[in-house]
Structures are given as structure tokens and as C-alpha cells.
C-alpha positions in Angstrom: 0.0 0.0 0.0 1.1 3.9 -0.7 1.6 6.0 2.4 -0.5 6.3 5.6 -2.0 2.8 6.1 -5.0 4.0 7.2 -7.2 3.4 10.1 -8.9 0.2 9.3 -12.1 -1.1 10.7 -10.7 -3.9 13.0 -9.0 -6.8 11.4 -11.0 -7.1 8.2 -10.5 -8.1 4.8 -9.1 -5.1 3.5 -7.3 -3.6 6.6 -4.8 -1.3 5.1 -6.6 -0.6 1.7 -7.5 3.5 1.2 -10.4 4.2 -0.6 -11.1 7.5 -2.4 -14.9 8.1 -2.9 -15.6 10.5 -5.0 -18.9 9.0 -5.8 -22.9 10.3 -5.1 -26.2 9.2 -4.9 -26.8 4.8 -4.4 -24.4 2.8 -7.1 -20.5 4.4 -6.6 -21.3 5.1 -2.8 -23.0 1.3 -2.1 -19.8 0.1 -3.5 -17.2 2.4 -0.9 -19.5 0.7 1.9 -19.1 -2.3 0.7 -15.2 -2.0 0.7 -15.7 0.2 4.2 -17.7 -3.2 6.0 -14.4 -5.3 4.6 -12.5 -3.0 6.6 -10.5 -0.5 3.8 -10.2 3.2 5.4 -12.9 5.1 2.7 -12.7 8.8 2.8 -15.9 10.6 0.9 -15.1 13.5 -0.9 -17.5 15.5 -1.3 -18.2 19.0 -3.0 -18.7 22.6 -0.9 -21.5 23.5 -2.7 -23.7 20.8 -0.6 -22.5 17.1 -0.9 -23.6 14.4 -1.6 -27.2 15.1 -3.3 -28.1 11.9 -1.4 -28.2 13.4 1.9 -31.5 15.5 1.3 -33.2 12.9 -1.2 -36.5 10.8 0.1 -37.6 10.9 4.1 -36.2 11.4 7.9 -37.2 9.2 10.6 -40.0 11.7 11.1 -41.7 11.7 7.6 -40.1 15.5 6.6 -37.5 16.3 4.3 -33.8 16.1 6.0 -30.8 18.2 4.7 -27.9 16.0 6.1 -28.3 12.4 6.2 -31.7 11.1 4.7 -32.4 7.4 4.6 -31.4 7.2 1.0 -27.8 8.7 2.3 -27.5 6.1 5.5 -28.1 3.1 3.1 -24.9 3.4 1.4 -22.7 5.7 3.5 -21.3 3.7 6.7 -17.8 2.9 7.3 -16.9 6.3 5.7 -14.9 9.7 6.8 -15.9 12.9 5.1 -14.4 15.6 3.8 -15.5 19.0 1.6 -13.2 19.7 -1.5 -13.9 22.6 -4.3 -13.6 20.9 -6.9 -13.4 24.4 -9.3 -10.4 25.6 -7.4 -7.1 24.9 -8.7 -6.1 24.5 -4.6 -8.6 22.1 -4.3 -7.7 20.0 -7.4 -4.2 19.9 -6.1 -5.2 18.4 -3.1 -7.4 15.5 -4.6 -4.3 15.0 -6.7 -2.3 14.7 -3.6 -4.5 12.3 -1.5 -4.9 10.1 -4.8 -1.1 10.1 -4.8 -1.7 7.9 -1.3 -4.5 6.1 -2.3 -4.9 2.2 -3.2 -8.4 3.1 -4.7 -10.7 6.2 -6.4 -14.1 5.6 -7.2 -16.4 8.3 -8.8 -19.6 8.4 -10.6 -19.3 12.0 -12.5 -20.6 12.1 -16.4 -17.1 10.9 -18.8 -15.1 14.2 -19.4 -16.2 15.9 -16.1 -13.2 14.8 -14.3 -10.9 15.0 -16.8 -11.8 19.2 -16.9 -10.4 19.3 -13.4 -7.5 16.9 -14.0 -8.6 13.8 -12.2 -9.2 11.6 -14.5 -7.8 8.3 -14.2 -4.7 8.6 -17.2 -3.7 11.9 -15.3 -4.1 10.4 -11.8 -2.6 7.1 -13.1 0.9 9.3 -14.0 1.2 10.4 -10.8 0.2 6.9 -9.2 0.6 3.7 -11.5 -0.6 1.6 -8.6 -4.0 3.6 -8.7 -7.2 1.3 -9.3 -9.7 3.9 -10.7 -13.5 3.0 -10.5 -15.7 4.7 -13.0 -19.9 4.1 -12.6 -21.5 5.9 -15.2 -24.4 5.6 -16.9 -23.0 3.8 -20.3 -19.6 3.2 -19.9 -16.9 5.2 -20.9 -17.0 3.8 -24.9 -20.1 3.7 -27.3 -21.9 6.0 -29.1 -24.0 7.0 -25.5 -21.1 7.2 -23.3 -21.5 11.2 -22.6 -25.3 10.5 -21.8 -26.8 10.4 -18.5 -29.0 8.3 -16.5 -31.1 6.8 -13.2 -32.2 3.8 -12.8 -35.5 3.4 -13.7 -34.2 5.0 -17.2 -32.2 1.8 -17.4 -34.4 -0.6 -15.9 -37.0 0.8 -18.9 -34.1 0.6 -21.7 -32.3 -2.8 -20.7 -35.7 -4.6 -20.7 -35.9 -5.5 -17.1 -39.1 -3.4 -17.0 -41.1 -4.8 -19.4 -40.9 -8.6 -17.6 -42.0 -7.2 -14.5 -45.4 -6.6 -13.6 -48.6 -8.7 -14.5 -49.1 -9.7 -18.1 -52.1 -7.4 -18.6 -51.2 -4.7 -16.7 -48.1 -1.6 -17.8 -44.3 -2.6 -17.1 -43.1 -2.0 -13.7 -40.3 -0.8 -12.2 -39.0 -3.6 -9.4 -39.5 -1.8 -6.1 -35.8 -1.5 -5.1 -33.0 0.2 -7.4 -32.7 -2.8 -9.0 -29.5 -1.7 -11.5 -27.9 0.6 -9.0 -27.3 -2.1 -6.7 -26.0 -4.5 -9.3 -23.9 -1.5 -9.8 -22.9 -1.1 -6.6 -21.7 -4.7 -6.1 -19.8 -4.8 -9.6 -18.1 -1.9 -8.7 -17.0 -3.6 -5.8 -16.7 -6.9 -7.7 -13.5 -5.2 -10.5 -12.0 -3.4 -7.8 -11.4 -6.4 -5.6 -10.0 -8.1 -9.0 -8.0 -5.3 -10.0 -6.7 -5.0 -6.1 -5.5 -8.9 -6.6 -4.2 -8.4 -10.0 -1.9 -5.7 -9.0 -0.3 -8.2 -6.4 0.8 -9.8 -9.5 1.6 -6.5 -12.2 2.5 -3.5 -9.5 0.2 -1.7 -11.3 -3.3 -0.4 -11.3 -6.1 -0.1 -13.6 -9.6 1.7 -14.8 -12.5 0.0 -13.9 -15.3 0.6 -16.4 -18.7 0.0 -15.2 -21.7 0.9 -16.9 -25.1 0.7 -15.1 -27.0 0.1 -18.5 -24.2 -3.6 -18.7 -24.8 -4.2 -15.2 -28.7 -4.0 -16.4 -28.3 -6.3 -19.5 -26.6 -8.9 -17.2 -29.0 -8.6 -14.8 -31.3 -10.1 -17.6 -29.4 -13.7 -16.8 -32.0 -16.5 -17.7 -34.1 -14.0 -18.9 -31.7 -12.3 -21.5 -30.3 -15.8 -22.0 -34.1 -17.4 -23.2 -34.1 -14.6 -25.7 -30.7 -15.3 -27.2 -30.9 -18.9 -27.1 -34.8 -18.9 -28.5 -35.4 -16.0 -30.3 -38.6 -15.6 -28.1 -38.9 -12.5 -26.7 -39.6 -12.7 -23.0 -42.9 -11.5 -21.9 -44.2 -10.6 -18.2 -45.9 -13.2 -16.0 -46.5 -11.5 -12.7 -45.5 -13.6 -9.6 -46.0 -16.8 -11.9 -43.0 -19.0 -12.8 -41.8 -18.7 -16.5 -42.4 -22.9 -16.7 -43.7 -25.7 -14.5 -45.4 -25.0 -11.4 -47.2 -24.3 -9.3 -45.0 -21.2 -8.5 -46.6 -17.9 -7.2 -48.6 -16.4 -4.5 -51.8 -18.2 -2.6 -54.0 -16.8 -0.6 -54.7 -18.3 3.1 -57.0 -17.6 5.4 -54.8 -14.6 7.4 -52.4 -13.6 4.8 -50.3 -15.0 1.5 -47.6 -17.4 0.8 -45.6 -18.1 -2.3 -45.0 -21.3 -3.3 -42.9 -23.0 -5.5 -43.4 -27.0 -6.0 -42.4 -27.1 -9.8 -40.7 -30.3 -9.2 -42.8 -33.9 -9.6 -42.1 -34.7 -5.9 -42.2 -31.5 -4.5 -45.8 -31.1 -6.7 -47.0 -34.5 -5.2 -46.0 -33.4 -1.6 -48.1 -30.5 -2.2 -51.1 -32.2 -3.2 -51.1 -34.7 -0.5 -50.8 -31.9 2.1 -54.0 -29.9 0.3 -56.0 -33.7 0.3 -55.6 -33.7 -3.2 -53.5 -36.4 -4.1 -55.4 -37.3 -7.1 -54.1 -34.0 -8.7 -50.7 -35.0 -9.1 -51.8 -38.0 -11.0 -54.0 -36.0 -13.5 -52.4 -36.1 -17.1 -53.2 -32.0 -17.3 -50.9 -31.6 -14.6 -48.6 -34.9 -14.5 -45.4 -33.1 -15.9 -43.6 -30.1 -15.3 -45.0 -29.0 -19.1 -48.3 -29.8 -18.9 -48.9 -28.3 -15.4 -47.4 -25.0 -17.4 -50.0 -25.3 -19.7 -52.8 -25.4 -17.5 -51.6 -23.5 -14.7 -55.0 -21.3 -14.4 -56.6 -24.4 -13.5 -54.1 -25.8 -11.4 -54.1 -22.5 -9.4 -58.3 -22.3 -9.3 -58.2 -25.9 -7.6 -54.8 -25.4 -5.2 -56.0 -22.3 -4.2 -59.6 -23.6 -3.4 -57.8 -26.2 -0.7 -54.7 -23.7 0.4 -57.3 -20.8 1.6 -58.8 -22.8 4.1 -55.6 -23.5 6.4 -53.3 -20.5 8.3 -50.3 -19.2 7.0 -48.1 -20.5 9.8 -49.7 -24.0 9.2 -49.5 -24.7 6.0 -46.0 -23.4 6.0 -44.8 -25.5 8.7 -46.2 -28.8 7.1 -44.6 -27.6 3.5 -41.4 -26.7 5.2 -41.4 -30.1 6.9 -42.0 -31.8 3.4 -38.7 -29.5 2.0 -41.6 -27.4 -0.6 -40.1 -24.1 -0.9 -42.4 -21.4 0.5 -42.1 -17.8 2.4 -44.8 -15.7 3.9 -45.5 -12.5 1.5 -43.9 -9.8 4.0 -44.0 -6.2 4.5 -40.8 -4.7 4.0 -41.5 -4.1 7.9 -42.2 -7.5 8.8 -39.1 -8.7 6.8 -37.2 -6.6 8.7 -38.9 -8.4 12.0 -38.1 -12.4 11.0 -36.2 -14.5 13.4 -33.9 -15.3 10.6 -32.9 -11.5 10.3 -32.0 -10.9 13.7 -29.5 -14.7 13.8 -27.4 -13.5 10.4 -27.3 -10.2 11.8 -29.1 -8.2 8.8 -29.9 -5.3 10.9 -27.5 -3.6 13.1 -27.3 -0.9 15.7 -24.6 1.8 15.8 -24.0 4.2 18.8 -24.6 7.8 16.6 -23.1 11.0 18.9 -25.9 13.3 17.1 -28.8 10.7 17.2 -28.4 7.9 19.1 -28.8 4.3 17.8 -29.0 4.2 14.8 -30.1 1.5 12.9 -29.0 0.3 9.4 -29.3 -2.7 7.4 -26.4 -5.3 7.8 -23.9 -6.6 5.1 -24.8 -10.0 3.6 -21.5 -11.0 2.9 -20.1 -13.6 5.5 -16.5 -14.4 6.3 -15.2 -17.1 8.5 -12.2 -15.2 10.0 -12.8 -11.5 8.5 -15.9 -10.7 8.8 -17.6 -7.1 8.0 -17.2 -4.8 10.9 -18.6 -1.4 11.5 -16.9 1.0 12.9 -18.4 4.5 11.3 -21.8 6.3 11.5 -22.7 7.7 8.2 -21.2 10.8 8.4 -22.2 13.9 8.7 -21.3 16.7 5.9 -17.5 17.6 6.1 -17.1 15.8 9.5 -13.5 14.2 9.4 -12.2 17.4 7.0 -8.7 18.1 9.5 -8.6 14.2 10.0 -8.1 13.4 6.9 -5.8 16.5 5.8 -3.5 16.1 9.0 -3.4 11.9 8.3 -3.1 11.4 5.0 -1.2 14.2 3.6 0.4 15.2 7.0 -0.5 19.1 7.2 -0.3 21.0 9.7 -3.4 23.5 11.2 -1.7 26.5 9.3 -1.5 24.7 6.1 -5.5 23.7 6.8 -6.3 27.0 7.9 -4.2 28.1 4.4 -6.5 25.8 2.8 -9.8 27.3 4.0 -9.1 30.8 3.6 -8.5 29.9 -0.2 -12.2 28.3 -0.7 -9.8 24.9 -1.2 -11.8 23.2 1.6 -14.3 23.8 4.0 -14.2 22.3 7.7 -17.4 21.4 9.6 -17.7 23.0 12.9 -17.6 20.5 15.8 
């Protein structure tokens, strides 16, 4: 590693790794936490002229609009030190040249040319630090014909097809209800620099990591994507229904809904000899995995006539028992609230000086002898400014007081 190691987050993963984020709004930034949980020190940079834009986007805890860390901001901003750099200024472009001198890692997320105005782009920050992985998430990539053109999510969720198989066959395309290709994003960003981060153990040397949300949406097509290429069928939308077999989809029990999927033979004749309906399985309509496709409207009309007279918790514990995979349909609130939630982990409480305990979702990823840790709150706008200048590049409280009176940086107030 360049420089000042760092202060890590325990013993993890990536103790000793320095991250550069650069990055706003959900993709960039979910991909600096997921390097901060692994334990690499990240530093967010963020602009004067307000931050990150994700700090004021959606609600507080209260239901009103809040300027400093909203949800949105929270869900992709732990394990992360902040600092305010002016980007316009030719002090402040020195300075991001300087701490990219010590850095293992950059990520940013700005539209291709905007960085290179300022000289940060990754050939001039490369000359200056060949060991430099750079992380690029932009819309389209930095090639093609649409490389300068920018985009959100749902743009590319409409564009790459993902749309148009979600949602029920007779109804409009649908958005998925989570930001579907920014989190794909998020985890191929972190996916290339953890290759590029081995590969230099090998070469010395760094590399630009390209990542395009609209690719990360085309692979995110998989089987889908796949059906069309190998078929030449274009994929359609089938609601909560499976795409062959069955059954697989929701039913509807006396005190709430279940999904089900027994598109298997035995799982199928499990299923019908817990609903009483053994004689169903047996059926030539609904024998094979084809023909239960075929007919699946009737298949549903007569499992659905036996499944809505048990309990949720019932009928799942007897399909459980027989292996059938089913789940309750949650809330996103009674998710949150499962048993199995609180034994991995998934949500986790951090002591916050300005508010408390504060509670964020946990990282999925689980290691046997380095596991995620978390050590920083989200931060607040500008919070670690003098940390950072006085650990990474070694100045002094002149120098930063030099660097404040020129509009270079700007230090939060304690």
C-alpha cells in the first residue's frame, strides 16, 4: 500500500486498503461501503457546494425532508470519513491529486469528461500513481456512441428490458420496487476493484475499472436475456407466476399469503397430498412439469380452493417439513422483524453522537475469519475534514487553515 496505512475497521478483509470516494447518490457510494464493512479506510469527498445530493433525497425518521443524512444517504454511507473539497479551485484540485497520490483506490460516478476538466481523470491520476485502481460508474460506460449521456435507474431498468418482464401480463411494465441496476452496480463496482486489487499483487500496477449501469442491467437479464438469445422468443411478463412448471406464485390463506414453488414432480406430489388432493398429481393435465405449465390457471383455481382454508403458519410449517419451498408475503416491515434477520445479523445498531442508535441494514456477505465490521456512522457533511488533511497528507493547522481561507476546503464545525 502507498503512504499512511490507514485506520482500518478492525482486522478485516481489507485492513490497510484506502479508498477514495468520489462517488454520489446509491451505485458508486454502495460500492465504498461495501469496501468500508471489509475494513478498507474510505474517505468521501465530497463538493462545498452541498454534498452528496443523497443526503436530502427521500424521508427522515419523522416523515419531513432532512438536509444532512436522509435514509437514502445512510443506506450506502457507513464505514466512511468525510471531507468538503472545491472541486473548481485549482487549490482544491491539487489536493485530490495529492490524496490520490496515497490512495490504493478512487471511485467516482461523475458524467465521462467531467473529471478529466479538473485533472482527475484516471490517465492523469494514473501518472502520478501507477498503482492507482480507478472506478468509474456511469451511466454507459466510458466507450459507445451514448457514453457522454446520463441516466437513473429506472431509465435503465426501462431501456435494458428489465421493465417490461415485471409486472402482471395485462397490466403496464413496472419498475422492481428497489433500485434494482444501481445495486447491481454497486456490487460490480466492488466486484472489479477487488479483482484489479489482486491483479496488482501480481503486475504492480493499477487499472480503470469501467462500469456501466446500463451492462450491469443487461446482465442482470441472466436467464431472462439468456431465453431470448438462445430462442429468439422475446420474453414477456408473468406477474409472480414462474416462466415454466409450477405451481409457483402467491396463494392466498385464510390470514395472509404465501408463495410457493413445487415445480418439481415430488415437490408437486407433496403439495397435493398436504392440500388432500393427491389425485391431482396424478392428472395427465398436470402430471409433468409441461403440462402443469400449460394449464396452470386451473391448477391455481383448484390449489387455491384447498390452500385458503388453512393458516399461513400452518400450512407453511407442514410444506417446510416436506422441503416445498415457500415464504410468507412480507412487509418490507415484517421482513425486517423475522427471526432469521436478527441470527445472520441483517440489521444492526450503531451508537450515533448526534442521534443515538441508529439503525442500518447489515452486510450480507459472511466471512469465517474476517468478517464485515462497523466501525463509522454515516457521516455527517465535512465531519473528518482536519482528520483526513492532518493523516493522510500530513498538514499541519496552518496549512489547513491556508486551505480554508482559499475556498480549497471547507471544515465542519464540531
Amino acid at each position: 500500500m502507498n503512504g499512511h496505512r490507514g485506520e482500518s475497521n478492525g482486522n478485516g478483509a481489507l485492513a490497510g486498503v484506502k479508498v477514495l470516494d468520489l462517488s454520489r447518490v446509491l451505485a458508486a457510494p454502495l460500492a465504498g461501503q461495501i469496501l468500508g464493512d471489509l475494513g478498507a479506510e474510505v474517505v468521501k469527498i465530497e463538493r462545498t457546494d452541498g454534498g452528496d445530493p443523497a443526503r436530502a433525497m427521500g424521508l427522515d425518521s419523522k416523515g419531513g425532508a432532512q438536509a444532512s443524512r436522509s435514509p437514502f444517504f445512510l443506506a450506502c454511507n457507513r464505514n466512511k470519513k468525510s471531507i468538503m473539497i472545491n472541486f473548481a479551485s485549482n487549490e482544491g484540485q491539487e489536493i485530490l491529486r495529492r490524496l490520490a497520490m496515497t490512495a490504493d483506490v478512487l471511485i467516482e460516478n461523475y458524467i465521462v469528461g467531467t473529471l478529466a476538466r479538473h485533472g482527475l481523470d484516471y490517465e492523469t491520476l494514473a501518472r502520478i500513481n501507477p498503482r492507482l485502481i480507478y472506478c468509474s460508474v456511469t451511466g454507459y460506460g466510458h466507450t459507445g456512441p451514448r457514453a457522454h449521456q446520463p441516466g437513473f435507474d429506472p431509465v435503465f431498468q426501462a431501456e435494458t428490458g428489465v421493465m417490461s418482464v415485471t409486472g402482471d401480463p395485462e397490466g403496464c411494465p413496472t419498475k422492481t420496487g428497489v433500485y434494482l441496476v444501481d445495486i447491481l452496480g454497486g456490487y460490480n463496482a466492488a466486484v472489479g476493484i477487488l479483482a484489479a486489487l489482486h491483479e496488482r499483487k501480481l503486475s504492480g500496477r493499477g487499472q480503470h475499472v469501467d462500469i456501466g449501469l446500463f451492462d450491469c442491467g443487461l446482465a442482470g437479464l441472466a436467464t431472462v436475456g439468456q431465453t431470448y438469445l438462445s430462442t429468439g422468443r422475446v420474453p414477456g411478463r408473468h406477474g409472480n407466476t414462474g416462466i415454466s412448471g409450477g405451481p409457483s406464485e402467491l396463494f392466498d390463506c385464510r390470514d395472509g399469503q404465501i408463495y410457493v414453488l413445487a415445480g418439481l414432480n415430488h415437490h408437486f406430489q407433496k403439495l397435493c397430498d398436504i392440500l388432500g388432493l393427491p389425485q391431482l398429481a396424478t392428472e395427465p393435465r398436470f402430471s409433468t412439469s409441461p403440462d402443469r405449465y400449460a394449464n396452470r390457471a386451473e391448477l391455481r383455481q383448484r390449489l387455491q380452493a384447498a390452500v385458503g382454508t388453512w393458516s399461513c403458519d400452518s400450512l407453511l410449517n407442514e410444506l417446510s417439513t416436506a422441503a416445498i419451498p415457500a415464504g410468507r408475503m412480507n412487509t418490507v416491515a415484517e421482513a425486517l422483524s423475522d427471526k432469521q434477520v436478527s441470527a445472520r445479523g441483517m440489521v444492526i445498531e450503531m451508537d450515533d453522537p448526534s442521534d443515538g442508535a441508529l439503525r442500518l441494514l447489515g452486510s450480507p456477505i459472511r466471512l469465517s475469519r474476517t468478517p464485515p465490521s462497523y466501525v463509522h456512522v454515516p457521516p455527517q457533511l465535512g465531519q473528518h475534514g482536519e482528520d483526513v488533511l492532518k493523516t493522510w497528507l500530513n498538514l499541519c493547522d496552518d496549512e489547513i487553515a491556508g486551505l480554508r481561507e482559499a475556498g480549497a476546503v471547507a471544515i465542519a464545525l464540531a
